[in-house]
C-alpha positions as CSV (number, residue, x, y, z in Angstrom):
1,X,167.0,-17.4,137.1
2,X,170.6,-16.4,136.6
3,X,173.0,-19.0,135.8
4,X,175.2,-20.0,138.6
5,X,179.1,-21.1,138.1
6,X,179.8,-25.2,137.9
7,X,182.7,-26.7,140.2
8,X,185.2,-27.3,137.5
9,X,185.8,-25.2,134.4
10,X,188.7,-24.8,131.8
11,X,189.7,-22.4,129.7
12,X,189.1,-22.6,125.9
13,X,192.3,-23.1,124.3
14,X,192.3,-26.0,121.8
15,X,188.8,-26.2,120.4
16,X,187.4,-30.0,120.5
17,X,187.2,-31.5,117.0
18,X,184.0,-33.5,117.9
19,X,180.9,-32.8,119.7
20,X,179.0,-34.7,122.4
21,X,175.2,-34.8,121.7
22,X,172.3,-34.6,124.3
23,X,174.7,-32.5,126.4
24,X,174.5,-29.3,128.3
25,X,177.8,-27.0,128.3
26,X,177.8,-24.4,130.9
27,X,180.4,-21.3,130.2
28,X,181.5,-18.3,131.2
29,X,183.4,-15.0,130.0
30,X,184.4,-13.3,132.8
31,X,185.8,-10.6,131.4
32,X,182.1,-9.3,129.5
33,X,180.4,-10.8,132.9
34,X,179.2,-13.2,130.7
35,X,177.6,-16.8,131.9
36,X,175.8,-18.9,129.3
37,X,174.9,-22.7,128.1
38,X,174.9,-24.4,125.1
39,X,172.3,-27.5,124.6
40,X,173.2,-29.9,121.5
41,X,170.6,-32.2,121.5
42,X,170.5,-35.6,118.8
43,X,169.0,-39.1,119.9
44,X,166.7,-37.5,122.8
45,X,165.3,-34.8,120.7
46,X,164.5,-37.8,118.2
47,X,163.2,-39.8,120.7
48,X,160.5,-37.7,121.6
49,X,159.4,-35.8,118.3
50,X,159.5,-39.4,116.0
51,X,157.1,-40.7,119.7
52,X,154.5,-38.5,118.1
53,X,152.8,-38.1,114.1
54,X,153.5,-34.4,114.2
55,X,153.7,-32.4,111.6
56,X,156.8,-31.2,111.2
57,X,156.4,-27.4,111.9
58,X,154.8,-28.6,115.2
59,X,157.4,-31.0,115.4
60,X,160.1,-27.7,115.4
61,X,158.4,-25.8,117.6
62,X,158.2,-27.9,120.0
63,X,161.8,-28.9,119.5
64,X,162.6,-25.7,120.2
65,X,160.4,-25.5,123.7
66,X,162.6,-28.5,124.7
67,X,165.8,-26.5,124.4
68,X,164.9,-23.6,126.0
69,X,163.2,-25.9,128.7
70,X,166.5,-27.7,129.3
71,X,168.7,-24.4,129.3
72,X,166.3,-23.3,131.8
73,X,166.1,-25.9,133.8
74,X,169.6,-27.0,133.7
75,X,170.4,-24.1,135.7
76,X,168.5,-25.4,139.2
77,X,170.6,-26.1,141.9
78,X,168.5,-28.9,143.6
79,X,166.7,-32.2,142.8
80,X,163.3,-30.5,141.0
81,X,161.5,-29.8,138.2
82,X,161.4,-26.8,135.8
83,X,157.8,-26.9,133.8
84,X,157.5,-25.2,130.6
85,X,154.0,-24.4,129.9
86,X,152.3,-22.3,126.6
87,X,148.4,-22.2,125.8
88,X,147.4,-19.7,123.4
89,X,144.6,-19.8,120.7
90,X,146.6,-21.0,118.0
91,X,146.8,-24.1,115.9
92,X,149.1,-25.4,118.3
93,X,147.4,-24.5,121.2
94,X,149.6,-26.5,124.1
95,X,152.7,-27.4,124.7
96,X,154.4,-28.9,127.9
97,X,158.2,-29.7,128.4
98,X,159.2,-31.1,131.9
99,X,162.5,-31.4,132.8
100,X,163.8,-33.2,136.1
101,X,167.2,-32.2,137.3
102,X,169.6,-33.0,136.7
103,X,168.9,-34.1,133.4
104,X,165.5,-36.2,132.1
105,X,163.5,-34.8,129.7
106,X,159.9,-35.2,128.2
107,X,157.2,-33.1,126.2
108,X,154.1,-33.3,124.5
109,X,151.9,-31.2,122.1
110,X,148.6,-30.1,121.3
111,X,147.0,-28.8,118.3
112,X,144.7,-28.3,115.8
113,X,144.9,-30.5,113.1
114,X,142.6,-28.9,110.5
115,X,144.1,-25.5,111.8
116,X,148.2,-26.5,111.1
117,X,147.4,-28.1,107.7
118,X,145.7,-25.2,106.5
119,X,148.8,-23.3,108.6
120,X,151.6,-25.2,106.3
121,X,149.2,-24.8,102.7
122,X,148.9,-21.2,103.2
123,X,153.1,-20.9,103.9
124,X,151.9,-19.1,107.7
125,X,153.1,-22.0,109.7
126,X,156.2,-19.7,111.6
127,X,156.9,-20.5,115.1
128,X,154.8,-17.6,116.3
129,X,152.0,-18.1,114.3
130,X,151.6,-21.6,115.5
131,X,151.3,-20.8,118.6
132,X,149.1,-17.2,118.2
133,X,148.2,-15.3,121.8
134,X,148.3,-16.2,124.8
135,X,150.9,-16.9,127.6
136,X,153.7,-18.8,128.4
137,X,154.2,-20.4,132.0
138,X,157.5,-21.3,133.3
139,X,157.5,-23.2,136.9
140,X,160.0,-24.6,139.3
141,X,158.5,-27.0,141.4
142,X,161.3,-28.3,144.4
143,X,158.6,-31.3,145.5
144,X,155.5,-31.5,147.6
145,X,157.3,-29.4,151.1
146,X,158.0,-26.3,149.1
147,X,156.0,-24.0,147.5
148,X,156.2,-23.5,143.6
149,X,157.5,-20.9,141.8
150,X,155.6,-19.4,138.9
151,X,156.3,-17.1,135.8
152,X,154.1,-16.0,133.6
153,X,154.9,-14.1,130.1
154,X,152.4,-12.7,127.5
155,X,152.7,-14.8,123.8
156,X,151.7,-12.0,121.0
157,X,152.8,-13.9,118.3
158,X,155.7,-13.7,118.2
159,X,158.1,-16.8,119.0
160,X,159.8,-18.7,121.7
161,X,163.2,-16.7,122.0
162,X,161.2,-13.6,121.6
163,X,159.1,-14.8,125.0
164,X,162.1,-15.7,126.7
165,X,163.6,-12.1,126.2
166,X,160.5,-10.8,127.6
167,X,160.4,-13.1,130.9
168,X,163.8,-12.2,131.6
169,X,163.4,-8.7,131.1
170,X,160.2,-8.3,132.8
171,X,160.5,-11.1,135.5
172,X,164.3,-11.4,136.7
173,X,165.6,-8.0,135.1
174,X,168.5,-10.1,134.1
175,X,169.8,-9.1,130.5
176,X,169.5,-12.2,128.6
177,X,169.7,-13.6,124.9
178,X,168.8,-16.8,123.7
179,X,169.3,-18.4,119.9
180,X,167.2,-21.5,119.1
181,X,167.7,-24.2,116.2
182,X,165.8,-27.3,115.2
183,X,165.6,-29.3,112.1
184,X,165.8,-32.4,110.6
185,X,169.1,-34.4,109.6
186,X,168.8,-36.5,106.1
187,X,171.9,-38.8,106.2
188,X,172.2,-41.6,103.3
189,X,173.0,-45.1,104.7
190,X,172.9,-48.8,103.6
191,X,169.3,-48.5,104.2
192,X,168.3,-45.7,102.5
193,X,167.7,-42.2,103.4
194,X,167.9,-41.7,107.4
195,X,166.1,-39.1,109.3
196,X,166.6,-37.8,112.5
197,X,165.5,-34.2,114.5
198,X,168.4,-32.3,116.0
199,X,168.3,-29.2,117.7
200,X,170.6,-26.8,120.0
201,X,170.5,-23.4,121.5
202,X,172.6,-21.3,123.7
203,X,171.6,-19.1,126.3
204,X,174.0,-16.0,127.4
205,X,173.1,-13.8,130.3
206,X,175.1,-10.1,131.6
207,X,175.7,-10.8,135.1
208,X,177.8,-7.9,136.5
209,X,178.7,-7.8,140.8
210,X,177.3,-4.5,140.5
211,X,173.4,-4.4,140.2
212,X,173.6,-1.1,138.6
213,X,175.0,-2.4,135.4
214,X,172.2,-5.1,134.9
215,X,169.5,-2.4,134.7
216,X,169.3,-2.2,130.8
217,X,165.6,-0.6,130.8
218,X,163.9,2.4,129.2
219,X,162.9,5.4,132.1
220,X,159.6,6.4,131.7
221,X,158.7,9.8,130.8
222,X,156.7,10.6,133.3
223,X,154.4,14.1,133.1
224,X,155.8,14.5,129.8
225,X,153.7,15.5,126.9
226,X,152.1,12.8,124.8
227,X,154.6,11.5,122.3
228,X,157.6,12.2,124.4
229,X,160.2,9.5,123.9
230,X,161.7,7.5,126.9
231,X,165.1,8.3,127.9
232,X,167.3,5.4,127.3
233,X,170.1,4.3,129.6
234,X,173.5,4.2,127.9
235,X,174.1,-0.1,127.8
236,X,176.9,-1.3,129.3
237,X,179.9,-2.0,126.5
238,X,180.1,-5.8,128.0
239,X,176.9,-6.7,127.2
240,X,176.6,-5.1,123.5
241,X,179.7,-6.9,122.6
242,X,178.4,-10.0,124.0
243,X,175.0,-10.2,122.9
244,X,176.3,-8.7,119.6
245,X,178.5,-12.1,119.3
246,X,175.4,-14.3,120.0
247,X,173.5,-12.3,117.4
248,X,176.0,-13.8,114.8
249,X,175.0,-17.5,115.4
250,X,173.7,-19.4,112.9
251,X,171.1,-22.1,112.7
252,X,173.5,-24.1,111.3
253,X,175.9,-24.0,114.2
254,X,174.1,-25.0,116.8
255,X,172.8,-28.2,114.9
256,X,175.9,-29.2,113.0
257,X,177.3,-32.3,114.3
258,X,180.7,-32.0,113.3
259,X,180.2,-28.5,115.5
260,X,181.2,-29.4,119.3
261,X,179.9,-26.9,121.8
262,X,183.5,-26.7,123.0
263,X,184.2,-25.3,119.5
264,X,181.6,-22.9,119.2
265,X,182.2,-21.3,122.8
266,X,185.4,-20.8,120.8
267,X,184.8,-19.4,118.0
268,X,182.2,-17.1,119.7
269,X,184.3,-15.6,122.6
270,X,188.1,-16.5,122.6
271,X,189.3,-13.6,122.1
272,X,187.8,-12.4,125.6
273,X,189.2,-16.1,127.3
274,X,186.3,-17.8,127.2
275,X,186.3,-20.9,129.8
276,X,183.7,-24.0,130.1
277,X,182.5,-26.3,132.8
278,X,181.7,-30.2,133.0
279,X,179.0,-30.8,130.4
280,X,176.1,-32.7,132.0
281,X,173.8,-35.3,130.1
282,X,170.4,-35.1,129.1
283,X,168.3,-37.8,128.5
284,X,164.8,-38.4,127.0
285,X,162.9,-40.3,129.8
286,X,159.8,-40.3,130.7
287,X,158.1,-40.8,134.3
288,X,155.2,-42.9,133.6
289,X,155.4,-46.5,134.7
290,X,152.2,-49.3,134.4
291,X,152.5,-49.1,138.4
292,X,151.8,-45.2,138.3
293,X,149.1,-45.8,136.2
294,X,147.5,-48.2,137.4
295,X,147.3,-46.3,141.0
296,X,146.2,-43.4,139.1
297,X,142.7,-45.2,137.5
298,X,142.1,-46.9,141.4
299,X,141.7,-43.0,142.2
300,X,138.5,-42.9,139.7
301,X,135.3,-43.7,140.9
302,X,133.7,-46.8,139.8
303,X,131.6,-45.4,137.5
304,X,134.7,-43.8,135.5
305,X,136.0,-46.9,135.3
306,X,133.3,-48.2,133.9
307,X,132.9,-45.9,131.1
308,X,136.6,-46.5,129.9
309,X,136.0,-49.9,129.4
310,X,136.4,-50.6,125.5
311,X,136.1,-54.1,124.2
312,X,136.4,-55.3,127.3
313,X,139.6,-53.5,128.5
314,X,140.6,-50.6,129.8
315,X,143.6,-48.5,127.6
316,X,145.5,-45.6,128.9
317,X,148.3,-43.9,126.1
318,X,150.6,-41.6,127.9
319,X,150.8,-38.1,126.1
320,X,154.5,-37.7,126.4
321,X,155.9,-41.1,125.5
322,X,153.0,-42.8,123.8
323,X,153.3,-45.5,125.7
324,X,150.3,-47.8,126.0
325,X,149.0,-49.5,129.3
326,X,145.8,-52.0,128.5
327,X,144.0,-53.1,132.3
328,X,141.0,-55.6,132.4
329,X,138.4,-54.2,134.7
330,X,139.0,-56.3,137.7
331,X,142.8,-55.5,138.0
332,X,141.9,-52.1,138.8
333,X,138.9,-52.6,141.4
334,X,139.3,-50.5,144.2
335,X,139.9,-53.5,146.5
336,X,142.4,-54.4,144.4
């Protein structure tokens, strides 16, 4: 899932005093055979983490699945979707971040209630022990004529950018880092106090022309004795100065409004002539509609139908959105 290069990009000379949220900023520095993205992320992250009464460590976390989901799925070159997927057997046990190119967003969570507020009183409600063992599924569908695409990648508790490392070192070899940043924004107004979720990440990946330098993994030993260590290839100089330059991102940066991504593609790389592309949008939208619903319950049998009849009506919430679609009975009739 390397990142390919936009149509149009500039160098990085004048930083941009102001930043553009719910935008994705492709870059490159060609001379480290560096490509990355930067996600900055305001109203739509907002949007969809105020939809829900989460708590707010779930409310992170799954702020968090949304940028990486986006940085991901940014990088498709045709009309699709790019599904992030994590069940695991801990307090948050699900969540689900689908992204349609080229750039609608939603996501949902799932969790334990009980489970997270004991989580937060005990001061053990971290990213990765939210979300405990299991895996994390990441899957490019390109529509019903082609056949999907499917990674999986172990969860050990550990957290999100510690799962993406893996999947890129175990499933596309590629040498990849990835920073991740959510939190709330607590601005005074005429009001009072406003609140708002931001978030932002960047993604930066080595992508040499020469395979050979990619390879960045341990050999094995082989037949040798027990305890022998694994001989370690010397890493290219490119990609320990640039990963090395991610590493010094903070939170803070990749949140801070007054930051622009333009800016902090500066301040990161230009004194290797760092260069960016068209930012694209991102929007929080979701796909359900009362029309797609409705089709969906005609699909039940009768005798489903019946027993989701409450008070005379039929009430379907959508998990990403929370929007709610109320039916009477006879509008959904299979003869309909």
């Amino acid at each position: 899932m390397a990142m390919n290069d936009p149509d149009f990009a500039v160098p990085v000379r004048e930083p941009a005093q102001t930043g553009l949220d719910d935008t994705i900023l492709p870059f490159a520095v060609k001379t480290l055979d560096l490509r990355g993205r930067i996600v900055r992320l305001g109203p739509a992250v907002d949007t969809i983490l105020t939809s829900h009464d989460y708590p707010g460590p779930v409310a992170k976390l799954l702020g968090e699945a949304i940028v990486l989901t986006i940085m991901l799925g940014s990088s498709l070159k045709f009309e699709g979707r790019f599904i992030l997927q994590t069940q695991s057997d801990g307090p948050v046990r699900m969540l689900v971040v689908d992204f349609t190119s080229p750039g609608k967003v939603r996501a949902c969570a799932r969790f334990d209630a009980d489970r997270v507020a004991a989580a937060i009183s005990a001061n053990a409600a971290s990213p990765g022990q939210l979300l405990g063992h299991g895996h994390l599924a990441m899957t490019i569908d390109q529509g019903p004529d082609m056949s999907r695409y499917q990674g999986l990648v172990p969860l050990e508790g550990g957290d999100l950018e510690r799962a993406a490392h893996e999947y890129f070192s175990r499933s596309e070899q590629i040498p990849t880092r990835v920073r991740l940043a959510v939190a709330e924004e607590f601005r005074a107004g005429e009001n009072g106090v406003r609140r708002q979720w931001r978030a932002g990440g960047i993604l930066v990946q080595f992508l040499p022309s020469s395979v050979e330098r990619q390879r960045q993994a341990d050999i094995d030993p082989g037949d040798a004795p027990p305890g022998t260590a694994a001989h370690v290839v010397a890493e290219d100089e490119a990609w320990v100065a640039g990963r090395s330059l991610v590493a010094t991102v903070d939170a803070i940066e990749l949140i801070d409004p007054e930051l622009s991504s333009e800016r902090l593609a500066y301040r990161l790389f230009h004194e290797h002539g760092v260069r960016v592309f068209r930012a694209a949008p991102v929007n929080a939208q979701c796909s359900c509609s009362r029309d797609n619903v409705e089709n969906m319950l005609k699909s039940f049998s009768q005798q489903d139908r019946d027993d989701m009849v409450e008070d005379g009506r039929i009430t379907v919430t959508c998990e990403f959105c929370s929007s709610t679609y109320v039916f009477a009975p006879h509008q959904i009739a299979a003869n309909a």
